[in-house]
N, C-alpha and C positions, 0 to 999 in steps of 0.2 A: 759365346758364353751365354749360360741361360738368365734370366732375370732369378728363376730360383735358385739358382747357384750360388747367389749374393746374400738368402737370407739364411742365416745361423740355423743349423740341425735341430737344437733344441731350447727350444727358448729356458728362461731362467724364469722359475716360480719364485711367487713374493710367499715368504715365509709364512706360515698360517699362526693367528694370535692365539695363544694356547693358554693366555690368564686365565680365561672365563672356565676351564675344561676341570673338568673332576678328574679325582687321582687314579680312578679303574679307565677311565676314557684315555689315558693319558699313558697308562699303561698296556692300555690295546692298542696307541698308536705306535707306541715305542714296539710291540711285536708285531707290527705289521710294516714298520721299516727295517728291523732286522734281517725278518724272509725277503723286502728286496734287496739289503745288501748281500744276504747270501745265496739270493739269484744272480745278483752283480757278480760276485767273486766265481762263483764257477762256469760263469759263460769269460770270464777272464780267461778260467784254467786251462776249458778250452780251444778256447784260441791262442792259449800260450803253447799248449802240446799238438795243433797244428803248428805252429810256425817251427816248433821243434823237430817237428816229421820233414817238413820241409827243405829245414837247414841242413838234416841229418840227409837229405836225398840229394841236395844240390853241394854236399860237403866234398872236396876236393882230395 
């Protein structure tokens, strides 16, 4: 086993202080995590219709 095997994929961000932030800044951050949840959700989709191709190929 590697020693890198041991450290966690992806570490955990400390949450960013967002008092000090103006309300246009704040609204460009909230659309700029939207597009990565909806980069998240479709690298889901596809690898959820991979594993659906797969199932459907090794189905009995």
């Amino acid at each position: 086993m590697e020693f890198d095997e041991l450290e966690p994929r992806h570490k955990l961000v400390k949450p960013k202080d967002l008092s000090n932030w103006g309300v246009a800044e704040l609204e460009a951050y909230i659309a700029r995590l939207e597009g990565e949840i909806a980069r998240a959700k479709a690298e889901i989709a596809k690898k959820g219709s991979h594993k659906a191709a797969a199932d459907a190929f090794f189905k009995k």
